[in-house]
PDBQT receptor file of N, H, CA, C and O in Angstrom, charges set to zero:
ATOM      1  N   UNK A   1      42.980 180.608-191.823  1.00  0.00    +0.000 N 
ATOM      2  CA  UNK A   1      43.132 179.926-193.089  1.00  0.00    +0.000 C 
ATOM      3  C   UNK A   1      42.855 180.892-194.226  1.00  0.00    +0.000 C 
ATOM      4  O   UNK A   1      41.839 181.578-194.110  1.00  0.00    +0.000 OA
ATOM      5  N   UNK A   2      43.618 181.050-195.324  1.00  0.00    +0.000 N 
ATOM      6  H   UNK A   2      44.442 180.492-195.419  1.00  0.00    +0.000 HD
ATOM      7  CA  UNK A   2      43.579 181.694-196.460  1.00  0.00    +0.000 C 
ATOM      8  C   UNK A   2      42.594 180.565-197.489  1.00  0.00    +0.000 C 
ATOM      9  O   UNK A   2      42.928 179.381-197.537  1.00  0.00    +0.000 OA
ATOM     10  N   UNK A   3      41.747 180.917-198.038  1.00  0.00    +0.000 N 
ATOM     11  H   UNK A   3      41.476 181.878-197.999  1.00  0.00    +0.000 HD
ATOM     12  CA  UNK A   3      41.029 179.968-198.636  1.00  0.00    +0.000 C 
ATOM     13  C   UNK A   3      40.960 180.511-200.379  1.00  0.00    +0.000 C 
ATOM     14  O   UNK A   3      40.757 179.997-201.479  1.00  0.00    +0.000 OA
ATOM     15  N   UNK A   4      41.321 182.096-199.710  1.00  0.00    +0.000 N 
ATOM     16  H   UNK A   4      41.486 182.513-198.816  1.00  0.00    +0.000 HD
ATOM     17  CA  UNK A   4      41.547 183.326-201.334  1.00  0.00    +0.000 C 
ATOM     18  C   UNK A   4      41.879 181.998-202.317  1.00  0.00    +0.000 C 
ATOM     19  O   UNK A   4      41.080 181.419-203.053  1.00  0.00    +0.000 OA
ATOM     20  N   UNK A   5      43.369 181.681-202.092  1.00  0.00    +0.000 N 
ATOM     21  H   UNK A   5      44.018 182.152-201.495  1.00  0.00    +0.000 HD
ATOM     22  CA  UNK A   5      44.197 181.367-203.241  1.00  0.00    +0.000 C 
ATOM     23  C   UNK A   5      44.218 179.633-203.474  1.00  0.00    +0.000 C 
ATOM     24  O   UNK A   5      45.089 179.079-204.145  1.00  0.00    +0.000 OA
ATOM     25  N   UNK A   6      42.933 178.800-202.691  1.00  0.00    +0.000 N 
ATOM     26  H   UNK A   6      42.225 179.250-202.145  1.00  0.00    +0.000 HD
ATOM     27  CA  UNK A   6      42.960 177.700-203.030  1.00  0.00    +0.000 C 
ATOM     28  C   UNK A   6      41.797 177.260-203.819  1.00  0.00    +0.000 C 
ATOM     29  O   UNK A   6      40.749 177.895-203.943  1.00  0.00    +0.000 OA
ATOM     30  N   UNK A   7      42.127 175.903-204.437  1.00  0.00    +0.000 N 
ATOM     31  H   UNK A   7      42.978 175.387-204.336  1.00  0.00    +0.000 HD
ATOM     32  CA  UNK A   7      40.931 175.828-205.566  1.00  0.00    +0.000 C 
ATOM     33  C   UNK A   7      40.598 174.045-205.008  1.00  0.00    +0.000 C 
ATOM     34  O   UNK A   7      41.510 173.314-204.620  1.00  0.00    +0.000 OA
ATOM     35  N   UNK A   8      39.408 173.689-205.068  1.00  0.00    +0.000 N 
ATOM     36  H   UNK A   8      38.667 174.282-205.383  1.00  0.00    +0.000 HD
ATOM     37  CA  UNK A   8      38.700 172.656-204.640  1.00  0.00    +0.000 C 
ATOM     38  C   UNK A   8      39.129 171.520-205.195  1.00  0.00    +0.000 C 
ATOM     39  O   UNK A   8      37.951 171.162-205.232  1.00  0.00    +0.000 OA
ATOM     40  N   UNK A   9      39.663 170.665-205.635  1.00  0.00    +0.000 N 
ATOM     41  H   UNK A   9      40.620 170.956-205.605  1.00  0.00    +0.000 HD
ATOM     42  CA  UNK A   9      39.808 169.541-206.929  1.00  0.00    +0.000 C 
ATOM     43  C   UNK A   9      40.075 167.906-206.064  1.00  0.00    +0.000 C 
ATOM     44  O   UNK A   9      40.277 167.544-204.905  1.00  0.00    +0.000 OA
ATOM     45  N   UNK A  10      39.930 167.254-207.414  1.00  0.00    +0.000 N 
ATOM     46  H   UNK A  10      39.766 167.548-208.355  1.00  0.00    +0.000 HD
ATOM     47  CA  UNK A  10      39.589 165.641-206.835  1.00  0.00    +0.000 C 
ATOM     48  C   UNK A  10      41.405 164.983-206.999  1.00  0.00    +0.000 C 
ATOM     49  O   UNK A  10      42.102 164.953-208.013  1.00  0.00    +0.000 OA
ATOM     50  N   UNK A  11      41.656 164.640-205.938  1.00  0.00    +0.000 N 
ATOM     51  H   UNK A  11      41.090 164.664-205.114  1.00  0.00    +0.000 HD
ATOM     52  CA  UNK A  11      43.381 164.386-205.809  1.00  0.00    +0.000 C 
ATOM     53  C   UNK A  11      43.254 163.116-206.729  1.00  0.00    +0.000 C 
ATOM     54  O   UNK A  11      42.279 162.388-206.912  1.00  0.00    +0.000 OA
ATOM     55  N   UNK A  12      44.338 163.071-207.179  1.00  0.00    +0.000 N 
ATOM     56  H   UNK A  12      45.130 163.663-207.030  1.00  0.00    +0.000 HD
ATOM     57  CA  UNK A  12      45.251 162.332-208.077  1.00  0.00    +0.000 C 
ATOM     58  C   UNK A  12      45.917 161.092-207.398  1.00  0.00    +0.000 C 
ATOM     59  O   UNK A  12      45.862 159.926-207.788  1.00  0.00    +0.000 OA
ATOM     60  N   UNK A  13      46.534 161.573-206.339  1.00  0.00    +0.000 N 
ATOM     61  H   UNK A  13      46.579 162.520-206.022  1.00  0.00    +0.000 HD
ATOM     62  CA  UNK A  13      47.458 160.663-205.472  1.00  0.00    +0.000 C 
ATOM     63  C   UNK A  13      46.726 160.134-204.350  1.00  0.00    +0.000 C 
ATOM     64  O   UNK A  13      46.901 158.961-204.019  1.00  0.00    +0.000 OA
ATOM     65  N   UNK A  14      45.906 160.898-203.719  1.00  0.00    +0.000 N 
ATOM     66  H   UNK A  14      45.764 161.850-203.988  1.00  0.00    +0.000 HD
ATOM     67  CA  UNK A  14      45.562 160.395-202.623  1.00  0.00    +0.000 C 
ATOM     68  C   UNK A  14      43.686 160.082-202.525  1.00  0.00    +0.000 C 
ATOM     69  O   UNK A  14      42.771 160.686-201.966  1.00  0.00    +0.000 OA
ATOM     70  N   UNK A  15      43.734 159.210-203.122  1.00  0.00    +0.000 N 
ATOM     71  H   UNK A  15      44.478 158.719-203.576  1.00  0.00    +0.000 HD
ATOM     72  CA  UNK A  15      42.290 158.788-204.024  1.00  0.00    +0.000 C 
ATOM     73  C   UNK A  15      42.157 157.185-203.465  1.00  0.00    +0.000 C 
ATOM     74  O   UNK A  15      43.128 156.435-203.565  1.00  0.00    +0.000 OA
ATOM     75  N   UNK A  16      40.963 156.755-202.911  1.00  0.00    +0.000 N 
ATOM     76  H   UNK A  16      40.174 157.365-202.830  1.00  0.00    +0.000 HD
ATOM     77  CA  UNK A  16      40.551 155.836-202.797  1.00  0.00    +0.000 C 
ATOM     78  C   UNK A  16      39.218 155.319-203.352  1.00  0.00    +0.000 C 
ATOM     79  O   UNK A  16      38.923 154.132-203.214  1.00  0.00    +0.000 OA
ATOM     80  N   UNK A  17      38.377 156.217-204.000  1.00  0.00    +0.000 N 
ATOM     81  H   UNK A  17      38.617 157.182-204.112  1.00  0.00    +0.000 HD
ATOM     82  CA  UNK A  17      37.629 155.825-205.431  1.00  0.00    +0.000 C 
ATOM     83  C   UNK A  17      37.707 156.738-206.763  1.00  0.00    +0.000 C 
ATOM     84  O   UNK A  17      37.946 156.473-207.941  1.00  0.00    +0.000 OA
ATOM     85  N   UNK A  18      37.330 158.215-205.898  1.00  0.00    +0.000 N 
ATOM     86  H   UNK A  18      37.136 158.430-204.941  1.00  0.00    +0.000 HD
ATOM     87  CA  UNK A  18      37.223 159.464-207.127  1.00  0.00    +0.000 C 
ATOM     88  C   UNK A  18      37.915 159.961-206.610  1.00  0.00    +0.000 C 
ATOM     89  O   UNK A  18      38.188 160.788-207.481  1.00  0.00    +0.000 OA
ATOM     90  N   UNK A  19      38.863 160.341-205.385  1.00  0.00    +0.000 N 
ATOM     91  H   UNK A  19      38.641 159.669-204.678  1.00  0.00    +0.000 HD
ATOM     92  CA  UNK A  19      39.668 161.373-204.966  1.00  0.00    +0.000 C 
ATOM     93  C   UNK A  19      38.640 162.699-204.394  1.00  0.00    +0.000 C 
ATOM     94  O   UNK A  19      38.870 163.873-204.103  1.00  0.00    +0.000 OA
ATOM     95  N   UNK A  20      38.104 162.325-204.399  1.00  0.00    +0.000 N 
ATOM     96  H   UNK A  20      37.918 161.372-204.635  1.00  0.00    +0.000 HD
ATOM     97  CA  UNK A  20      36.441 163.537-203.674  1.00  0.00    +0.000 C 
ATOM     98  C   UNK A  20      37.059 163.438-202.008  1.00  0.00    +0.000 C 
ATOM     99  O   UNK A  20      36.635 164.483-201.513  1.00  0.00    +0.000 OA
ATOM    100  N   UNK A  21      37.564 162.962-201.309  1.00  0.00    +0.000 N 
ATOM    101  H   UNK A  21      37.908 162.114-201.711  1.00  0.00    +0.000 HD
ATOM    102  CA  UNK A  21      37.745 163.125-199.895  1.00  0.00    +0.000 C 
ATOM    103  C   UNK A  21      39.175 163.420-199.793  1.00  0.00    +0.000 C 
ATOM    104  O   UNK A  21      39.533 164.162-198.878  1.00  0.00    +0.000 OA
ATOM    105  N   UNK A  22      40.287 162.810-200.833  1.00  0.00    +0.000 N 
ATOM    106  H   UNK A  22      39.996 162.207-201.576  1.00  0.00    +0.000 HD
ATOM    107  CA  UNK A  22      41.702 163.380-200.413  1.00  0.00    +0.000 C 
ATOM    108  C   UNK A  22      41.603 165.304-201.434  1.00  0.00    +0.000 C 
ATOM    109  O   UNK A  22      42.213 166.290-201.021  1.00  0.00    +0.000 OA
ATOM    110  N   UNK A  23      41.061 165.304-202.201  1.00  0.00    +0.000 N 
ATOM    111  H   UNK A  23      40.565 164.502-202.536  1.00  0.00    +0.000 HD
ATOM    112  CA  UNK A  23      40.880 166.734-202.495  1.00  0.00    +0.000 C 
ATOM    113  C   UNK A  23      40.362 168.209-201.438  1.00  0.00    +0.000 C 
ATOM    114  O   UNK A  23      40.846 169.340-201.457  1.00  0.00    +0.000 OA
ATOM    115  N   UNK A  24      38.980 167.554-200.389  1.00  0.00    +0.000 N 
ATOM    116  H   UNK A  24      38.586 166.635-200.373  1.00  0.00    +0.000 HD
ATOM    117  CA  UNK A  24      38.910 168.157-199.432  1.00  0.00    +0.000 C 
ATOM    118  C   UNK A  24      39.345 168.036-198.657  1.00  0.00    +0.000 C 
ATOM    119  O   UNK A  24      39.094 169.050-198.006  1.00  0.00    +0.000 OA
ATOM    120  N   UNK A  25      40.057 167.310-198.003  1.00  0.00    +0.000 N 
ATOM    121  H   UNK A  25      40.261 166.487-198.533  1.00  0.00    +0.000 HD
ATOM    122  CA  UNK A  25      41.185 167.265-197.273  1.00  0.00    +0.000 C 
ATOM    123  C   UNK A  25      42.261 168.100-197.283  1.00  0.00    +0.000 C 
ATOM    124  O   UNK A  25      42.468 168.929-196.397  1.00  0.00    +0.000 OA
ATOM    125  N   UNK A  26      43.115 167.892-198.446  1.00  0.00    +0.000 N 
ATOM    126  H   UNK A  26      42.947 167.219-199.166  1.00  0.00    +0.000 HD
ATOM    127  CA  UNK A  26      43.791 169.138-199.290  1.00  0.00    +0.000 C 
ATOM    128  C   UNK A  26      43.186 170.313-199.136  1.00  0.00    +0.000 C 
ATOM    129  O   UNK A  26      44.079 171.088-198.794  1.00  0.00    +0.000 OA
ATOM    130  N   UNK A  27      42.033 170.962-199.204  1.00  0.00    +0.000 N 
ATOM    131  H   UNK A  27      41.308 170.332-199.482  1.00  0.00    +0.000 HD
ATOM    132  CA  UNK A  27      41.577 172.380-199.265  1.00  0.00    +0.000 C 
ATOM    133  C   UNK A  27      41.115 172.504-198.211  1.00  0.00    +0.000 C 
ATOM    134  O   UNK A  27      40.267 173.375-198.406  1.00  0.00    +0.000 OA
ATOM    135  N   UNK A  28      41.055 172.159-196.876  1.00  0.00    +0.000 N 
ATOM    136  H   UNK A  28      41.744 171.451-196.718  1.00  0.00    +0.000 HD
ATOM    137  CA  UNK A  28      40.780 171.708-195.566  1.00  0.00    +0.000 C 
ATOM    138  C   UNK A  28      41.463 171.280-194.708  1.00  0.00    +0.000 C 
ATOM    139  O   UNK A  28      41.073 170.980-193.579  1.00  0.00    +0.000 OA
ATOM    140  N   UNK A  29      42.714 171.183-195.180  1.00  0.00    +0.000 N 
ATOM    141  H   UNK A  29      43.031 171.427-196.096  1.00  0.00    +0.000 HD
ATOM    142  CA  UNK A  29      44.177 171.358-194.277  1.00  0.00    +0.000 C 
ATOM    143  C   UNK A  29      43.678 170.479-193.700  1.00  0.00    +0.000 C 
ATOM    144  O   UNK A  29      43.306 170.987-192.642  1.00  0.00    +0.000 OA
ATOM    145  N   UNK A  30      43.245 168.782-193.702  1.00  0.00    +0.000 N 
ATOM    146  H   UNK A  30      43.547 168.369-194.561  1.00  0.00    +0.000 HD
ATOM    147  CA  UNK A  30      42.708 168.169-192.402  1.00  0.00    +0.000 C 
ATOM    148  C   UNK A  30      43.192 166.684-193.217  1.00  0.00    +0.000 C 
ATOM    149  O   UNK A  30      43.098 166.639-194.443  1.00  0.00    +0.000 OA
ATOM    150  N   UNK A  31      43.624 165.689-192.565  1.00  0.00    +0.000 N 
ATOM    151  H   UNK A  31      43.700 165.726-191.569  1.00  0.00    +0.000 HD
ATOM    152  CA  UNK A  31      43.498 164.408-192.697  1.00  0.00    +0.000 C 
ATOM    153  C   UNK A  31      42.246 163.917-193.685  1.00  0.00    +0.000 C 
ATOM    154  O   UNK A  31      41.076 164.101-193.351  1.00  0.00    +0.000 OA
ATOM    155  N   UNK A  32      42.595 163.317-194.853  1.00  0.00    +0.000 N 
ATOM    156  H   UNK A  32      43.546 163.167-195.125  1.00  0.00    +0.000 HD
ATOM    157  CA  UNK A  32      41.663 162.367-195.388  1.00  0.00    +0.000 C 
ATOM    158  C   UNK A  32      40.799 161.452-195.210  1.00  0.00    +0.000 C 
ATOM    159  O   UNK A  32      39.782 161.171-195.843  1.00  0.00    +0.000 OA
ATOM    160  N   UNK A  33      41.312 160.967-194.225  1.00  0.00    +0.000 N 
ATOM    161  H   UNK A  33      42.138 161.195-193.711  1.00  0.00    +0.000 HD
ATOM    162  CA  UNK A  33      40.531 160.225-193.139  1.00  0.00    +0.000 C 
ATOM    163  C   UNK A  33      40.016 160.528-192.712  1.00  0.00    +0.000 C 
ATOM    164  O   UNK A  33      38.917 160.007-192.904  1.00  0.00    +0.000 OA
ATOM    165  N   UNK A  34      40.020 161.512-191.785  1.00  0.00    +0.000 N 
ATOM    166  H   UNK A  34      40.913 161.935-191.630  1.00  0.00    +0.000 HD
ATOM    167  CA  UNK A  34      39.243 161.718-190.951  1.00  0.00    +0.000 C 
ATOM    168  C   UNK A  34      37.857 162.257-191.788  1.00  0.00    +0.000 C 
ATOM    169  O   UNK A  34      36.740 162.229-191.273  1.00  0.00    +0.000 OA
ATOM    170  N   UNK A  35      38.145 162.791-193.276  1.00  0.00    +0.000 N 
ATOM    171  H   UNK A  35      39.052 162.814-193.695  1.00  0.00    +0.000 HD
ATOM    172  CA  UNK A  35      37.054 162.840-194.042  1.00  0.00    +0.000 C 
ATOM    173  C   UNK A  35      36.326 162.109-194.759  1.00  0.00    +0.000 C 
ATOM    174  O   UNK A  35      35.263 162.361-195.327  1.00  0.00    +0.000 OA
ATOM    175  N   UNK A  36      37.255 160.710-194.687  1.00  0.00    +0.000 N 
ATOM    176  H   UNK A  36      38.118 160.505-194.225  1.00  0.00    +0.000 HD
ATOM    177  CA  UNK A  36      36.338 159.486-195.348  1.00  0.00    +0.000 C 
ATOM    178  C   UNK A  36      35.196 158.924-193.830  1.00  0.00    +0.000 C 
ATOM    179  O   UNK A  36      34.002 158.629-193.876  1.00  0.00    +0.000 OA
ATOM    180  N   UNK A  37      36.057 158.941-192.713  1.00  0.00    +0.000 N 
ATOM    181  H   UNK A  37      37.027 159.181-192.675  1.00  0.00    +0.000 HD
ATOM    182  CA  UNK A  37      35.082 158.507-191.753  1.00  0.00    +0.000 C 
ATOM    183  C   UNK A  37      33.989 159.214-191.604  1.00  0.00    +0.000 C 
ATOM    184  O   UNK A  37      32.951 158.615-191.323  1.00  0.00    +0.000 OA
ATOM    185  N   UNK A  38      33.987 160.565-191.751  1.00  0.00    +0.000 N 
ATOM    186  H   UNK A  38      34.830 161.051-191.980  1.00  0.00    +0.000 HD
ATOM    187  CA  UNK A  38      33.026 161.071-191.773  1.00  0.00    +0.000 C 
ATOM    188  C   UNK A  38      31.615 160.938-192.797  1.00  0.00    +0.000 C 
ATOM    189  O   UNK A  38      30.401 160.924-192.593  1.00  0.00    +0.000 OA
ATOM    190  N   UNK A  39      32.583 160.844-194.104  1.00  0.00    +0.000 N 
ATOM    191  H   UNK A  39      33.569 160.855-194.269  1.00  0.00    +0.000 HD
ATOM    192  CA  UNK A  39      31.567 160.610-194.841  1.00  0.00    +0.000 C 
ATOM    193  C   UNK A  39      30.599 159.869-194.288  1.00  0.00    +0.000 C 
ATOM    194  O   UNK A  39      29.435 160.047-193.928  1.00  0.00    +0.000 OA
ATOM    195  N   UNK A  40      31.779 158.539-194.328  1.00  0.00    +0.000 N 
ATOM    196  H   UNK A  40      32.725 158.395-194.621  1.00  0.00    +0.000 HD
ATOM    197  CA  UNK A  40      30.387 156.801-194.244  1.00  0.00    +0.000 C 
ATOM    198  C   UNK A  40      29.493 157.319-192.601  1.00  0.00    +0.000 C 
ATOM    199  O   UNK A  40      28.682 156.473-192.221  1.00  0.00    +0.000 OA
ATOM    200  N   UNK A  41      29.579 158.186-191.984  1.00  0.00    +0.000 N 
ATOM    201  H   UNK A  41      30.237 158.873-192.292  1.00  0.00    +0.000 HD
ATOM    202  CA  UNK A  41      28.873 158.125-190.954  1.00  0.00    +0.000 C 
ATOM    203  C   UNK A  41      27.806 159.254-191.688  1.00  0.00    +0.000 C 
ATOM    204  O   UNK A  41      26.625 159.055-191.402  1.00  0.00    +0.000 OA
ATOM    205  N   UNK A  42      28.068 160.362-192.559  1.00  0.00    +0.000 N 
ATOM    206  H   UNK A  42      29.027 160.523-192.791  1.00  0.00    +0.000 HD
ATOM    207  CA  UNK A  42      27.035 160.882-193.067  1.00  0.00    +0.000 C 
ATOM    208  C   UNK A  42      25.848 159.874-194.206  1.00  0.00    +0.000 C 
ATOM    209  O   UNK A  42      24.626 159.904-194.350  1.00  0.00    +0.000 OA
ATOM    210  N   UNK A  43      27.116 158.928-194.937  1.00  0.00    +0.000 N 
ATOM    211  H   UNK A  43      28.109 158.904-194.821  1.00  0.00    +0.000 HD
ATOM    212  CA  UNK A  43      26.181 158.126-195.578  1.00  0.00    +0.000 C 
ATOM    213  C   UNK A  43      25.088 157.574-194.977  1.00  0.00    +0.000 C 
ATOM    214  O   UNK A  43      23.921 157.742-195.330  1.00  0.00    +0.000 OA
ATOM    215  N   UNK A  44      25.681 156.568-193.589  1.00  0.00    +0.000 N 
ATOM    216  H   UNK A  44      26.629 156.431-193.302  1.00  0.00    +0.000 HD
ATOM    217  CA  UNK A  44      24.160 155.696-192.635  1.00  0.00    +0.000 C 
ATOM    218  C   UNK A  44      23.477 155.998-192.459  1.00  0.00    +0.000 C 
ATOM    219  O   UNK A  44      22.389 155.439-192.598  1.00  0.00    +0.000 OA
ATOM    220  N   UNK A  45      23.759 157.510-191.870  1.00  0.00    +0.000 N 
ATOM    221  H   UNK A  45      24.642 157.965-191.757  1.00  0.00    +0.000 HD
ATOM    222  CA  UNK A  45      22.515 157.724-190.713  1.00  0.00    +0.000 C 
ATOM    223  C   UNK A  45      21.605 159.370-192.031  1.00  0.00    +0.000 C 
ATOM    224  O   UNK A  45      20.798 160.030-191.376  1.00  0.00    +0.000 OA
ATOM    225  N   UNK A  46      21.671 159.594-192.722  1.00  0.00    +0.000 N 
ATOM    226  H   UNK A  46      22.326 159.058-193.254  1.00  0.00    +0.000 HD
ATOM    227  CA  UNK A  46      21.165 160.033-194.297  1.00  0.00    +0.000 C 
ATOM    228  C   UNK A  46      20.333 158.643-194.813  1.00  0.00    +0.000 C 
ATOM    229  O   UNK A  46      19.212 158.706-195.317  1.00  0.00    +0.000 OA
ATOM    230  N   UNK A  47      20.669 158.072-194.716  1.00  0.00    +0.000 N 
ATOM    231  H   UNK A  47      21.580 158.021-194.307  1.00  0.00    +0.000 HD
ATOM    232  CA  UNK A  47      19.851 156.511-195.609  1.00  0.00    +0.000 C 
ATOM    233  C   UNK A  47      20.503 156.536-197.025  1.00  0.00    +0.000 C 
ATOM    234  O   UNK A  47      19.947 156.553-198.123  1.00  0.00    +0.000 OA
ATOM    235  N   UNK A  48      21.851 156.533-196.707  1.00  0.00    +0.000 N 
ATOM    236  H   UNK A  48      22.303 156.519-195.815  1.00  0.00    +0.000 HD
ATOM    237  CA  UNK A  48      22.687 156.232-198.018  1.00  0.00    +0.000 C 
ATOM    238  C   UNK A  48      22.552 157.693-199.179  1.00  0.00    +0.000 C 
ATOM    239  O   UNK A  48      23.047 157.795-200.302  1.00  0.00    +0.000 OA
ATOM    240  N   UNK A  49      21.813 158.570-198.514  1.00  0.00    +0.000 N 
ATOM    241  H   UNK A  49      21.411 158.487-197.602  1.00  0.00    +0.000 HD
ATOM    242  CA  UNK A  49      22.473 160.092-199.430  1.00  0.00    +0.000 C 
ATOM    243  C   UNK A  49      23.561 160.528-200.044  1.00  0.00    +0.000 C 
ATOM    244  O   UNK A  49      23.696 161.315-200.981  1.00  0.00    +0.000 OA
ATOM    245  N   UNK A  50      24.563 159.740-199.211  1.00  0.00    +0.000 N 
ATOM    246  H   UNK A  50      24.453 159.101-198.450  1.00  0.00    +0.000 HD
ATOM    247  CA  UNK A  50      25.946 160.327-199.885  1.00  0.00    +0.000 C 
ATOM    248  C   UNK A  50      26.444 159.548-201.193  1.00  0.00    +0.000 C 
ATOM    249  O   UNK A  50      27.042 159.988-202.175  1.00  0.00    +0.000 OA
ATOM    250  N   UNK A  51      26.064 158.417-200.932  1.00  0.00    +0.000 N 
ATOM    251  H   UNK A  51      25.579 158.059-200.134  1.00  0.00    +0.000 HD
ATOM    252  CA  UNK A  51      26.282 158.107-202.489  1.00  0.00    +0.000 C 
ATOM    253  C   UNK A  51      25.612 159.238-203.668  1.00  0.00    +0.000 C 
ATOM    254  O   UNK A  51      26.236 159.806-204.564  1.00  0.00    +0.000 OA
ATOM    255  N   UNK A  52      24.670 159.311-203.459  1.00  0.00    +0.000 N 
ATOM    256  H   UNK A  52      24.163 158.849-202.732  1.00  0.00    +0.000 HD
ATOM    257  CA  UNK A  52      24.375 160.160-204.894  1.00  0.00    +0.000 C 
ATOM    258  C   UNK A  52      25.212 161.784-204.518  1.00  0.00    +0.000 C 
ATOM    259  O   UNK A  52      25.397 162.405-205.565  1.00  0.00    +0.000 OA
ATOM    260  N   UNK A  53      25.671 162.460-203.386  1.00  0.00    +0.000 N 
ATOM    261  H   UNK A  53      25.521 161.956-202.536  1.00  0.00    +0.000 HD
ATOM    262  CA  UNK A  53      25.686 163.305-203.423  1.00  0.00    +0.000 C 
ATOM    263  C   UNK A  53      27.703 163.001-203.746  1.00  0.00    +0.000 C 
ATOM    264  O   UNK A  53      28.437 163.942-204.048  1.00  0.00    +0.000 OA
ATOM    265  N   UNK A  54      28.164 161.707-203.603  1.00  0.00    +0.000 N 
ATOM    266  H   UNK A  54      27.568 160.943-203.357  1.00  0.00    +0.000 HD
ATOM    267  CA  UNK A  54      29.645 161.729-203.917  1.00  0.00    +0.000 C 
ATOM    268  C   UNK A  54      29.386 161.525-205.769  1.00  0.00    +0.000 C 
ATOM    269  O   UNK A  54      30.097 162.069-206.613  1.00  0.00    +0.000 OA
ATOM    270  N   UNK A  55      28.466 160.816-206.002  1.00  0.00    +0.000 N 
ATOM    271  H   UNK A  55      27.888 160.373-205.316  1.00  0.00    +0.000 HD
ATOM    272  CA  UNK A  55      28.646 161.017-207.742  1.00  0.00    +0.000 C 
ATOM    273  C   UNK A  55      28.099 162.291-208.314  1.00  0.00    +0.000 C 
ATOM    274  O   UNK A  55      27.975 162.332-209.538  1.00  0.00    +0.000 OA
ATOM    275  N   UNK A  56      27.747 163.360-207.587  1.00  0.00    +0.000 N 
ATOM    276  H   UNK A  56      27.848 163.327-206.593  1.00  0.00    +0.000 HD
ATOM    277  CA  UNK A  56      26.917 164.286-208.165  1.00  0.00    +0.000 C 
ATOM    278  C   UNK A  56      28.541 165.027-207.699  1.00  0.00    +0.000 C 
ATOM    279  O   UNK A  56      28.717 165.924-208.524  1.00  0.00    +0.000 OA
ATOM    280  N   UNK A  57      29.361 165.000-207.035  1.00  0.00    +0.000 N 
ATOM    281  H   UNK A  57      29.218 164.271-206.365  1.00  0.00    +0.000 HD
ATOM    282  CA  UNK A  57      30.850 165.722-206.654  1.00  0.00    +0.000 C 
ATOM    283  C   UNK A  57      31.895 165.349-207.845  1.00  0.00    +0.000 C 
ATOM    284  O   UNK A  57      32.732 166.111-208.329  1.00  0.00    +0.000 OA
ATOM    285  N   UNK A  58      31.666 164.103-208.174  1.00  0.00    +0.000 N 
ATOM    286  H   UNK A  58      30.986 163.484-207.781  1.00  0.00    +0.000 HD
ATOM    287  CA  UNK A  58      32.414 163.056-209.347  1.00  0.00    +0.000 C 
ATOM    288  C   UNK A  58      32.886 164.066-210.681  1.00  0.00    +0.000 C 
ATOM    289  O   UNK A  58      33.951 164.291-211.257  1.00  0.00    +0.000 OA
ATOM    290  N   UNK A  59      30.911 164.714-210.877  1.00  0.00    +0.000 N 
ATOM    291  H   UNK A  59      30.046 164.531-210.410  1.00  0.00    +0.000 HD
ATOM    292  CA  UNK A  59      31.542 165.391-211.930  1.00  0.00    +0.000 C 
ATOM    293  C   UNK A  59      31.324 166.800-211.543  1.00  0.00    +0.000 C 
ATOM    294  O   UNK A  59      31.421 167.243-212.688  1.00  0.00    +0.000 OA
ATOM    295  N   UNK A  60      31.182 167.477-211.079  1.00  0.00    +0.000 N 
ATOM    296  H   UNK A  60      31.103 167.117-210.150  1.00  0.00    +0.000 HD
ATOM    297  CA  UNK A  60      31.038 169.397-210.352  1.00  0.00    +0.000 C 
ATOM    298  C   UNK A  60      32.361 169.285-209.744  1.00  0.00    +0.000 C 
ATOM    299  O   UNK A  60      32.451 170.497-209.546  1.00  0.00    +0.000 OA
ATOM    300  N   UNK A  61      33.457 168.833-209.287  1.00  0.00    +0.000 N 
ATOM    301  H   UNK A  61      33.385 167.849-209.448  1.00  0.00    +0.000 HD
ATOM    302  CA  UNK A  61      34.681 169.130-208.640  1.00  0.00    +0.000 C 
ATOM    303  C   UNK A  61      35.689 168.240-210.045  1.00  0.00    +0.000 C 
ATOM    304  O   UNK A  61      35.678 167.065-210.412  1.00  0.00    +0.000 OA
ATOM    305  N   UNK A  62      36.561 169.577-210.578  1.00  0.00    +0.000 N 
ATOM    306  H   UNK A  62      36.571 170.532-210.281  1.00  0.00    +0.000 HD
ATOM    307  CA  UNK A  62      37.809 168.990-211.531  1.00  0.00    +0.000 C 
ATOM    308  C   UNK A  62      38.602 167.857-211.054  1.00  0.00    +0.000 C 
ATOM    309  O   UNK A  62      38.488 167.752-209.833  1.00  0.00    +0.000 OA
ATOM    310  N   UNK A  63      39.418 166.908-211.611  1.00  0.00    +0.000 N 
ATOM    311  H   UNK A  63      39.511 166.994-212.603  1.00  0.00    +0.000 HD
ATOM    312  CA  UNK A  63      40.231 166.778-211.373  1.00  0.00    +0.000 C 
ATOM    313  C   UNK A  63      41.578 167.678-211.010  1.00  0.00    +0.000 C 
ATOM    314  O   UNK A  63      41.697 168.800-211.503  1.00  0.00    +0.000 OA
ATOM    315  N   UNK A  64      42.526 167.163-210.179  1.00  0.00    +0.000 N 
ATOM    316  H   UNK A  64      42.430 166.252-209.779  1.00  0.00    +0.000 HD
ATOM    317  CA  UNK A  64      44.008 167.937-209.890  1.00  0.00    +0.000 C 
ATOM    318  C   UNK A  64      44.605 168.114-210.668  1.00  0.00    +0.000 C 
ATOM    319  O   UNK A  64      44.859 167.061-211.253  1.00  0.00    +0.000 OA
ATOM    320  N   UNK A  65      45.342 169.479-211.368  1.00  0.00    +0.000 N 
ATOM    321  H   UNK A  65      45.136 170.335-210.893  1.00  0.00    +0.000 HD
ATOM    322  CA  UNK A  65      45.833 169.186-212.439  1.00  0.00    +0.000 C 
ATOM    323  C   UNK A  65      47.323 168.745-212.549  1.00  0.00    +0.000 C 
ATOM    324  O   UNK A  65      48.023 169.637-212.070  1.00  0.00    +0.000 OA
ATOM    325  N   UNK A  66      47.889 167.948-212.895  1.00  0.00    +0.000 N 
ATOM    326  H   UNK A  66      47.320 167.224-213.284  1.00  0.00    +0.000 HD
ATOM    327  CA  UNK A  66      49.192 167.385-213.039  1.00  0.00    +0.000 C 
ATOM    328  C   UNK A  66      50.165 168.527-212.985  1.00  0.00    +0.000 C 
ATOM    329  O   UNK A  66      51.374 168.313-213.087  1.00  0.00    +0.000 OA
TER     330      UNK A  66
């Protein structure tokens, strides 16, 4: 994977609250899904960490730019 020439950002299109999981997905060549499931399994068993750590991503990762 070339990672040089890619840049991190919160997708536009493929967004199911902030676009924080279809963006890494995108820069991670990997299914969205499979990064939202992951999340909520990092959220449970954390004691709900990921919430603050997806709004603390909300604003440190740009939006995509059009």
């Amino acid at each position: 994977m070339d990672f040089n020439n890619r840049v991190l950002e919160r997708s536009r299109s493929n967004r199911m609250l902030g676009g924080i999981c279809g963006g890494m997905g995108k820069y991670l060549n990997m299914d969205p899904t499979i990064i939202r499931v992951l999340y909520v399994l990092l959220t449970l068993f954390t004691v709900f960490c990921g919430i603050i750590a997806y709004i603390v991503l909300l604003f440190v990762i740009p939006e995509e730019r059009g």
